[in-house]
KOLTITI-869563 format. One line per field, with one value per residue: residue number from 1; x, y, z negated of N, C-alpha, C in turn. Coordinates in steps of 0.001 Angstrom, whole numbers, plus 500000, padded with zeros to 6 digits. Layout:
# residues N
k c(NUM/...)
nu c(X/...)
nv c(Y/...)
nw c(Z/...)
cau c(X/...)
cav c(Y/...)
caw c(Z/...)
cu c(X/...)
cv c(Y/...)
cw c(Z/...)
END
This chain:
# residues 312
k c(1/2/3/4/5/6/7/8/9/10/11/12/13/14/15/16/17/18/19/20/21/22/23/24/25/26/27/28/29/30/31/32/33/34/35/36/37/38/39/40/41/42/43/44/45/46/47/48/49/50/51/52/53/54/55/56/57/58/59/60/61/62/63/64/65/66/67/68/69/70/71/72/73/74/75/76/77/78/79/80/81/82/83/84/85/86/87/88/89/90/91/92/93/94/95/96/97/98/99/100/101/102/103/104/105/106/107/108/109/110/111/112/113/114/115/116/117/118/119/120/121/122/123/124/125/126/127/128/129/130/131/132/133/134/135/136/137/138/139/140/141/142/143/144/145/146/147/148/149/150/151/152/153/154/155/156/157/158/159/160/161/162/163/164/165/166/167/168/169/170/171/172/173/174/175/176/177/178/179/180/181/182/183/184/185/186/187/188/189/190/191/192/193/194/195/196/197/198/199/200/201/202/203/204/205/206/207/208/209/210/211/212/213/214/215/216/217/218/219/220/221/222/223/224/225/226/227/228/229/230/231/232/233/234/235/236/237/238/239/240/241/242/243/244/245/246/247/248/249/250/251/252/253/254/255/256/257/258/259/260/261/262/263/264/265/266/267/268/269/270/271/272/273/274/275/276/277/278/279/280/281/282/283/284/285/286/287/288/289/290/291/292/293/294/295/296/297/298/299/300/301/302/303/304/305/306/307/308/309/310/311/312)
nu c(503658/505286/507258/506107/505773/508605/509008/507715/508703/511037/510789/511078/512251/515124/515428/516891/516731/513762/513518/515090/514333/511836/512483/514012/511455/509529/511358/511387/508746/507777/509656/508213/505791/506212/507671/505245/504268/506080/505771/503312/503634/503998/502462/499296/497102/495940/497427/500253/499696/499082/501783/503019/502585/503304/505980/506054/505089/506850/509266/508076/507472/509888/511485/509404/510311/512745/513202/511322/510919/510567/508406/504831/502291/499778/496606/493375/491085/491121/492123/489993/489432/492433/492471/491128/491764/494219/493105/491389/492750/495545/495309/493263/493580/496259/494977/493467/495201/496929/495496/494138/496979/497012/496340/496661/499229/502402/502744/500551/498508/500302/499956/496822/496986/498029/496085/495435/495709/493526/491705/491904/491537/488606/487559/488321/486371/483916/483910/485735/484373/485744/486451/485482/486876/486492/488734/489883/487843/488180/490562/489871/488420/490186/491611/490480/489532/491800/492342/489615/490450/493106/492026/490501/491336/494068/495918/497164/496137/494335/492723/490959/488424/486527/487720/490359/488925/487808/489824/491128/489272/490075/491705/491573/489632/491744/493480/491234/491180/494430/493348/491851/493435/495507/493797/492402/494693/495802/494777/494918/497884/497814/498031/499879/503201/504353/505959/504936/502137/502349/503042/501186/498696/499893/499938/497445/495450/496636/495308/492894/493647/493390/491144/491097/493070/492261/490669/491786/493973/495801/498539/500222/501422/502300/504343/506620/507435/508386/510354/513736/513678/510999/511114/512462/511160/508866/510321/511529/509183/507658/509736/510942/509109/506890/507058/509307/508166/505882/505950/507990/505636/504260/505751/506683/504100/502866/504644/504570/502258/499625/499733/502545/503601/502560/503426/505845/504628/503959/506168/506153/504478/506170/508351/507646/507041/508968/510617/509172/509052/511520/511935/509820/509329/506831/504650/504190/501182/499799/497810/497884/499618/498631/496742/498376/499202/496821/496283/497980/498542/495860/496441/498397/496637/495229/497155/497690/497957/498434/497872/498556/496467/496573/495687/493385)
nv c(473430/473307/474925/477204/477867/477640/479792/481400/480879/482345/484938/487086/489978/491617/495038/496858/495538/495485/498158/499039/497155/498577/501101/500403/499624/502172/503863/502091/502476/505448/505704/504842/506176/508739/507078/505980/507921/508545/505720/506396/508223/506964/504619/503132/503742/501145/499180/499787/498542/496159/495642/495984/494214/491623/491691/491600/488886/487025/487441/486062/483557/482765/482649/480674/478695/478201/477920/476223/475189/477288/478271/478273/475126/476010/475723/474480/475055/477836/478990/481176/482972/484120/484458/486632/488634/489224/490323/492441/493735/494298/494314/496261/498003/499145/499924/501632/503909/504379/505254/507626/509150/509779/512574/513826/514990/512972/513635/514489/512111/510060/511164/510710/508407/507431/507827/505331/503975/504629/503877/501462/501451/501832/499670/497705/498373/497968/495311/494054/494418/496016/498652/502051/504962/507819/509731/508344/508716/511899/511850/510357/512538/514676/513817/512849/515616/516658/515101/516055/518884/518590/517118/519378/521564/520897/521656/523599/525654/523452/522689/520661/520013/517929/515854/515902/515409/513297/511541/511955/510639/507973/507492/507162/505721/502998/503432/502378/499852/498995/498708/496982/494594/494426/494010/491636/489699/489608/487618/485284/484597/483213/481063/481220/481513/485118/485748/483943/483921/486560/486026/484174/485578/488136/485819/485049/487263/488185/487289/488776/490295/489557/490056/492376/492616/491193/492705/495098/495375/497090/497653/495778/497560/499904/498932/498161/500389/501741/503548/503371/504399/504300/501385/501070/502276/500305/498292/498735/499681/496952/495075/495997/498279/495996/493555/493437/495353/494233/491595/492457/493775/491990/490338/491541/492374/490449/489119/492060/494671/496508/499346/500021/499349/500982/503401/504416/504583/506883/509025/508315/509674/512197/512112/511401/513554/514920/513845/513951/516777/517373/515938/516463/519167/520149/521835/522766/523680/526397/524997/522699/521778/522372/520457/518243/518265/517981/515680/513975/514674/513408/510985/510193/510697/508899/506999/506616/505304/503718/501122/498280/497209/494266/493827/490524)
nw c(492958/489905/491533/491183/488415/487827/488688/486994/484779/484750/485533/483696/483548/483253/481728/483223/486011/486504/486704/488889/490909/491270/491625/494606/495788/495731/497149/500024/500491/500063/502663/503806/504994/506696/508644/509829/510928/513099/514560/515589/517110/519788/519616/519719/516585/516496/517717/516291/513641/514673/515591/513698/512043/513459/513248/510393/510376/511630/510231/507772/508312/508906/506405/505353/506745/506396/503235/502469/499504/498145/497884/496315/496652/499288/498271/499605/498483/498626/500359/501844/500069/499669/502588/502382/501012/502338/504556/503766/501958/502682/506121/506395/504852/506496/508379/508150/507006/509435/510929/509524/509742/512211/512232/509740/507202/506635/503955/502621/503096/501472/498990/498688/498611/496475/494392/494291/491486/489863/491339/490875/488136/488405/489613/487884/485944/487172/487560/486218/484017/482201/479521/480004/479092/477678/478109/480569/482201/482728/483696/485835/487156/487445/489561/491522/491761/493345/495614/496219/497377/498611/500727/502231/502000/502354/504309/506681/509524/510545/513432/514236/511645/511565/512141/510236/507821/507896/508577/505901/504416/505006/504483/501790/501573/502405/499803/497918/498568/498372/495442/495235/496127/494800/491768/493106/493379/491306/489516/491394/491351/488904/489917/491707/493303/493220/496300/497434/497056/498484/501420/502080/502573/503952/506567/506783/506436/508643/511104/511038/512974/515320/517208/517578/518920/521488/522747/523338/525498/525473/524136/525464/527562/525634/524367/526200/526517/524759/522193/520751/518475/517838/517747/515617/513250/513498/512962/510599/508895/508927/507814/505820/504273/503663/503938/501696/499732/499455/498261/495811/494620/494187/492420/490290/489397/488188/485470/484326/483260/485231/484938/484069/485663/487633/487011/488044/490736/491026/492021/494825/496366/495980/496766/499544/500878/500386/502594/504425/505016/505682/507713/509626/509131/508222/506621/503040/501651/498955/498101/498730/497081/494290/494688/494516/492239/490698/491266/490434/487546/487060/487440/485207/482760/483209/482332/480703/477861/475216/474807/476321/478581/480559/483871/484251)
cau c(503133/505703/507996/505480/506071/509742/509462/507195/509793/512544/510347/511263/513701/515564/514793/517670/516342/512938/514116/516299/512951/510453/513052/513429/509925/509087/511730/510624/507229/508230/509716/506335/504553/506757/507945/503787/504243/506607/505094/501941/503875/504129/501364/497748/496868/495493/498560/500852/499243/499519/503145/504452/502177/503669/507530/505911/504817/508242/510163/507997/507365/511310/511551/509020/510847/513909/513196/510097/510654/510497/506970/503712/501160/498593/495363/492687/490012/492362/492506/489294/490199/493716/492350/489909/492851/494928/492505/490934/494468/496457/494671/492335/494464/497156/494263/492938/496623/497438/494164/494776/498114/497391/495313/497061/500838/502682/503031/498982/498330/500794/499066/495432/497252/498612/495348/495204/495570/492301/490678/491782/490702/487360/486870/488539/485205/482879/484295/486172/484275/486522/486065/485803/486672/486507/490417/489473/486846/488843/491635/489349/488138/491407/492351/489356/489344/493067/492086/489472/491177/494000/491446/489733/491849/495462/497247/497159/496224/493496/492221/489539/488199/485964/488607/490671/488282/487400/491094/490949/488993/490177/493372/491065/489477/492552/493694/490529/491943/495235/493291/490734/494468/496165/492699/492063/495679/496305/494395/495559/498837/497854/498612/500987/504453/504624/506869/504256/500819/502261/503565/499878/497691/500310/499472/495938/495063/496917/494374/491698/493877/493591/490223/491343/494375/491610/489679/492090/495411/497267/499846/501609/502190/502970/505564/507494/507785/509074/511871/514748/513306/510024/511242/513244/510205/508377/510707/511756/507857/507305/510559/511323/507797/505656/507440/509998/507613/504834/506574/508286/505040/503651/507058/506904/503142/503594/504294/504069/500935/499453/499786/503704/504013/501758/504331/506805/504382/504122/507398/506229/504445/506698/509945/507444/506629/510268/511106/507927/509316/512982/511912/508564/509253/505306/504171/503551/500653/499494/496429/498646/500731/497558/495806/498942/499550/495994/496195/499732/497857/494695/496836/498881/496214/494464/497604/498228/497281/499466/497407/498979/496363/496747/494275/493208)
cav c(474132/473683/475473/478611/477747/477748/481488/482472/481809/483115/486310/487937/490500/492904/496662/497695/495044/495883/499453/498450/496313/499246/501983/500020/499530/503162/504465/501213/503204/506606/506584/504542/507168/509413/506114/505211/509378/508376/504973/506552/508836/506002/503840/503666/503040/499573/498805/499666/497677/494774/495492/495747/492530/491060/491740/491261/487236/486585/487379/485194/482527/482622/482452/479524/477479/478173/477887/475817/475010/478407/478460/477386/474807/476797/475234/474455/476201/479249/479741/481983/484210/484909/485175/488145/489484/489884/491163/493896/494640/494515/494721/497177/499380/499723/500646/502963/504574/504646/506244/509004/510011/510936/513893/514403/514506/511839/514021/514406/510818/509553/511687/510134/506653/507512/507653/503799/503333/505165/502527/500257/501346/501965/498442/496885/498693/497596/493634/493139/495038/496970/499965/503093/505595/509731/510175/507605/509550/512665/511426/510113/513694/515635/512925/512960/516952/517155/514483/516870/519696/518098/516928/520488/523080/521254/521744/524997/525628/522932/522779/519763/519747/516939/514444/515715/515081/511594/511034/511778/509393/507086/506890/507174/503678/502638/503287/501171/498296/499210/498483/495432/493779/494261/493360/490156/489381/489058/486406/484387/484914/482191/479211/481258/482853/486811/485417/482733/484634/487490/485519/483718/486665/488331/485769/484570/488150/488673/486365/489317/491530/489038/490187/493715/492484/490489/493865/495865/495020/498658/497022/495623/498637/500602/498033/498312/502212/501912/503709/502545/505268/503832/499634/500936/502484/499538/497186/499184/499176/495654/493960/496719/498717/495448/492148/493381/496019/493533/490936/493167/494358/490740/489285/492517/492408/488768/489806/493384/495269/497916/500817/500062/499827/502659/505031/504349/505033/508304/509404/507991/511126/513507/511384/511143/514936/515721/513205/514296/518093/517259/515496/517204/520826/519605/523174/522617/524971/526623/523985/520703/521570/522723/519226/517154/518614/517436/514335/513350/515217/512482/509573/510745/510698/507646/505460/507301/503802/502951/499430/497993/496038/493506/493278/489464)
caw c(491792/489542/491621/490871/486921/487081/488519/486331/483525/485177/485783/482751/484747/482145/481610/484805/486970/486703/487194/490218/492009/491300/492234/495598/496115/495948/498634/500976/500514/500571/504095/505424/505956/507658/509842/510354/511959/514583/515269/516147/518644/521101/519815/519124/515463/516111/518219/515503/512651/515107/515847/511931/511170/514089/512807/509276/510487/511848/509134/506863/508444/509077/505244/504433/507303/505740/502536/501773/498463/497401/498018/495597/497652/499370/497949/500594/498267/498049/501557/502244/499223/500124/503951/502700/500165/503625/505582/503046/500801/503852/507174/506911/504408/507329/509750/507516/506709/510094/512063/509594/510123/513229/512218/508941/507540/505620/502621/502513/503243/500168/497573/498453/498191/495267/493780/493630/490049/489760/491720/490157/486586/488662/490215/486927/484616/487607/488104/485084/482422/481254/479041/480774/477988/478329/478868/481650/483007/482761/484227/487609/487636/487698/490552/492899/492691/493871/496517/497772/497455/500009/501878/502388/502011/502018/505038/507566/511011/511206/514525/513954/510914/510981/512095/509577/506812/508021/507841/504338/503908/505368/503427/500270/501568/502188/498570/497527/499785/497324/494389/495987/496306/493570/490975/493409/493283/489737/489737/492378/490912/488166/490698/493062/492850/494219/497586/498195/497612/499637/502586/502883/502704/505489/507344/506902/507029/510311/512080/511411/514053/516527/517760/518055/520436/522949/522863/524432/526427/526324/523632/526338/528025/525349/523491/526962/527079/523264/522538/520418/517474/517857/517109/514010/512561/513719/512170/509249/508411/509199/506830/504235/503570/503762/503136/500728/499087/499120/497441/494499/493940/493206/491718/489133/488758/488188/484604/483362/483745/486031/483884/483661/486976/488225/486398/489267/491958/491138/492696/496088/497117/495935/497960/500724/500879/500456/503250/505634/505199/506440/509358/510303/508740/507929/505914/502216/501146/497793/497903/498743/495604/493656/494673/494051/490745/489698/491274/489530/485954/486534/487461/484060/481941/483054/482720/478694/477035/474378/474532/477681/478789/481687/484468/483883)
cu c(504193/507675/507621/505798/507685/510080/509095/508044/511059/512426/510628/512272/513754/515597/515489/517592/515053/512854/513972/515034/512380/510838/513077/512558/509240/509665/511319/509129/507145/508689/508633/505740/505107/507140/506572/503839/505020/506196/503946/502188/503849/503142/499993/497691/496772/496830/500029/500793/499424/500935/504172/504415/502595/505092/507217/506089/506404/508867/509744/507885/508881/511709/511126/509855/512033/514098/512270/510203/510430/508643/505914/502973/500176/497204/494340/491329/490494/492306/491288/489453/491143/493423/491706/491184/493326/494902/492312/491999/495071/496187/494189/493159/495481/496256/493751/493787/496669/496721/494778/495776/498383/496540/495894/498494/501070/502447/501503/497785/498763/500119/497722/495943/497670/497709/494735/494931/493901/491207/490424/491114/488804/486445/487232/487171/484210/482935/484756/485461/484891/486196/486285/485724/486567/487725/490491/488856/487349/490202/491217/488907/489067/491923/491507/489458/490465/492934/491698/489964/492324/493267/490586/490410/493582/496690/496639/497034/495456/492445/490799/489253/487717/486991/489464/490214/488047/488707/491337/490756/488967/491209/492395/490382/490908/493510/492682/491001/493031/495007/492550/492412/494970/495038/492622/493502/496041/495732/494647/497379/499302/498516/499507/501929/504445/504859/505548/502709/501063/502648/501998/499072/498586/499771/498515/495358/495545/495989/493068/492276/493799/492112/490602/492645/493650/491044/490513/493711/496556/498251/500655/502451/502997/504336/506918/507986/508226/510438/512699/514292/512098/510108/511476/512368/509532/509033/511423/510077/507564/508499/510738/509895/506672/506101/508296/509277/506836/505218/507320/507167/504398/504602/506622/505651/502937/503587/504291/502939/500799/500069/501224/504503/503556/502788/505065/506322/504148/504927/507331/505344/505138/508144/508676/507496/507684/511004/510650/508537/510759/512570/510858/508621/507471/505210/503645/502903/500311/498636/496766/499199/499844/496768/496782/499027/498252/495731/497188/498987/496785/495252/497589/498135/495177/495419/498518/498093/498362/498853/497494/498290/496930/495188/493895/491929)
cv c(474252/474344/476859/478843/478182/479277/481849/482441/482092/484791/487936/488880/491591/494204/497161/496771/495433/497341/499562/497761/497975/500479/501669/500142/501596/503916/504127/502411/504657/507029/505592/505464/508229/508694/506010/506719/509005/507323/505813/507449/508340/504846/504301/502890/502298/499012/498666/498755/496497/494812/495250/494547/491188/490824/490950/489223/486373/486681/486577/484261/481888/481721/480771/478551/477601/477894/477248/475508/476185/478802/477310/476976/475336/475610/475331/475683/477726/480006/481585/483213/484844/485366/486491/489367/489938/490707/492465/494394/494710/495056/496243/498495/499776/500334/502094/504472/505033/505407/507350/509587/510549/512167/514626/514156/513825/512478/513621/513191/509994/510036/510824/508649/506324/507499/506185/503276/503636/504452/501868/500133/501307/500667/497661/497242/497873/496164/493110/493087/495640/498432/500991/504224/507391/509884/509268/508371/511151/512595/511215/511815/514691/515153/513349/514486/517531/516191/515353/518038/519550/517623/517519/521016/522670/521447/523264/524792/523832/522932/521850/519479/518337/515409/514510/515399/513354/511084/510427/510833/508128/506304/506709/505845/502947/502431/502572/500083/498064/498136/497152/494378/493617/493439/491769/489155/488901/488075/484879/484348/483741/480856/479582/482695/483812/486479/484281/483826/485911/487114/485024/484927/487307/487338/485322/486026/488932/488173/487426/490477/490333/489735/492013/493621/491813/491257/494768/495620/496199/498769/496980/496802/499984/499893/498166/499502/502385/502568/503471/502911/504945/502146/500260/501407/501365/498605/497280/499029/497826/494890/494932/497287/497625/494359/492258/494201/495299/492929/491597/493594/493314/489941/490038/492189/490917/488929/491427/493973/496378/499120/500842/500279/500785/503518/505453/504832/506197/509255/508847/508964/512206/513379/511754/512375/515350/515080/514035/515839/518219/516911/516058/518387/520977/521086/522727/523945/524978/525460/522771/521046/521391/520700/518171/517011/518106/516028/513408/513289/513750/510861/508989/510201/509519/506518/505450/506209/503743/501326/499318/496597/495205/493395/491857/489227)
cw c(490718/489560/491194/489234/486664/487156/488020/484958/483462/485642/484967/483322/482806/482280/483252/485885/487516/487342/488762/491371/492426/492097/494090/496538/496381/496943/499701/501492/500601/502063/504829/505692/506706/508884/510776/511751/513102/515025/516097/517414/519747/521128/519437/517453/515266/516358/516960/514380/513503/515018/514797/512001/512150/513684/511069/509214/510930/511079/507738/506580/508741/507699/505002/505460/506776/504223/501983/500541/497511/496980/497145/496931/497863/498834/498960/499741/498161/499667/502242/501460/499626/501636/503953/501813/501207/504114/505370/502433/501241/505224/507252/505755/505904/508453/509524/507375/507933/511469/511227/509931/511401/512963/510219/508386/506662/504354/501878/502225/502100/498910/497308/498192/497087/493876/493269/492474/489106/490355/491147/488358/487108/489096/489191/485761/485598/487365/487318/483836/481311/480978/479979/479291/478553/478737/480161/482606/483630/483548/485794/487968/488253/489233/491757/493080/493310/495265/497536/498026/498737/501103/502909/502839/501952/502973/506586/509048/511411/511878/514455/512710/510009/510659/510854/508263/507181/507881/506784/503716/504234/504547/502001/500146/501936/500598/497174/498007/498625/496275/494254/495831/495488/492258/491298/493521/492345/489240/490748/491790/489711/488526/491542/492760/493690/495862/497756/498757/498632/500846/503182/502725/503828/506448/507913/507310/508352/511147/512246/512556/515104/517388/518747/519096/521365/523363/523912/524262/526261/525211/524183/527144/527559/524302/524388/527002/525661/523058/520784/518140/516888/517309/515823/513507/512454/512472/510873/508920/508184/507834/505459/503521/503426/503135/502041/500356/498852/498014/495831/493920/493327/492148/490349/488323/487924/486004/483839/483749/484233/486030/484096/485200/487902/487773/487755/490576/492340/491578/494054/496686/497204/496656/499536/501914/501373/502085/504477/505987/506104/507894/510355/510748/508377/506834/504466/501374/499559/497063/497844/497751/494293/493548/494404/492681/489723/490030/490343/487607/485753/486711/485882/482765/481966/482556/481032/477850/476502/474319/475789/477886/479973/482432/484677/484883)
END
């Protein structure tokens, strides 16, 4: 415990560090979702989410054996919390992320995730009690109708509709998962440093994919037929978009608040887009620009607070 104290007052990072993390953190996250697109070429959605959180567990449990003192004591009453933080702010967001993308493209997928901060003001009025004011309200509106807008009308030449709508929303529960993690996080955060609470929620919430690997076997056969394009997505997802994005996002959140760091995430659809188009040639229509432009406008105007609170 008070190894968690000495980081928290060594946390203070200065204006071009903070920078320098958040900048980071948003490329890490920018090429996931074009990487999650070629994973899924060779795996099945579930398969993949096992395979990051499989690279993810090795590289952290690497860490705490190498480093145990870096780490706050997990607390025995702590454990079922951080096991459901895992499961729901980690788990089931990557399942959610990664069913859609096969039916819709990274660019499409980053925008609805991008709506997070909108969760989070939404599950912080329900759970915390926090004000919900009109530029609040206004702000979720502009957001959700650029959501459905991309999730209707934003990409060309769709063949299945329905799947692609369930997509949609799949990433859009997934960007609740987002905000379920970050809210139940900042709290846990009191007794545990960024690098600790995100190492045990990786891997307490890895234990809820175990069921889905006794269910069905055709992992093994497709981990062998992997090709070389397929690991480095794998294991670029798994160490840079998860354990080092995870972690910056709790070290940072750690102290400054939401709002300050939401600014930054706003440049991870429009890298992802630009990324998804190079490597895809993925078609950006009148309606995906139309629905980003009001999603970006409602994330904008929800995060306008000159009173920077903290979610507490």
């Amino acid at each position: 415990m008070s190894h968690s104290k000495n980081e928290l007052k060594n946390s203070n990072f200065s204006n071009w560090q903070f920078i320098l993390m958040m900048s980071v953190a948003v490329v890490v996250w920018a090429f996931a979702f074009p990487f999650i697109k070629i994973g899924l070429s060779e795996l099945s959605f579930v398969n993949l989410t096992i395979m990051r959180f499989f690279i993810v567990c090795i590289v952290v449990l690497t860490i705490f054996l190498l480093q145990p003192r870096r780490f706050s004591k997990l607390q025995k009453k702590d454990v079922i919390p951080i096991f459901l933080l895992g499961f729901f702010g980690v788990m089931v967001y990557h399942l959610g992320l990664n069913y859609s993308e096969q039916f819709i493209s990274p660019g499409a997928a980053s925008l609805i995730i991008a709506t997070s901060p909108i969760q989070i003001v939404i599950l912080a009025t329900i759970f915390l009690k926090e004000k919900l004011t009109l530029k609040k309200i206004l702000g979720i509106i502009f957001a959700l109708s650029g959501v459905i807008i991309i999730s209707v009308w934003g990409e060309k030449n769709i063949s299945i509709e329905i799947k692609y709508i369930s997509a949609a929303l799949a990433v859009f529960i997934a960007a609740i998962m987002t905000a379920f993690y970050t809210i139940a996080g900042k709290k846990l955060l009191e007794r545990y440093s960024g690098l600790s609470l995100t190492t045990y929620a990786m891997l307490l919430g890895s234990l809820g994919l175990i069921p889905f690997l006794l269910s069905d076997f055709s992992i093994f056969g497709q981990v062998s037929k992997m090709s070389s394009t397929a690991w480095f997505a794998v294991i670029f997802l798994g160490v840079f978009s998860t354990v080092i994005g995870y972690v910056i996002w709790y070290v940072v959140l750690k102290t400054k608040t939401a709002s300050e760091i939401s600014v930054y995430l706003y440049a991870v659809p429009v890298l992802s887009t630009m990324i998804s188009y190079v490597m895809f040639k993925d078609e950006i229509t009148l309606f995906f620009i139309l629905g980003g432009l009001l999603v970006i406008i409602g994330l904008v105007i929800v995060n306008m607070n000159k009173e920077k609170q903290k979610i507490d």
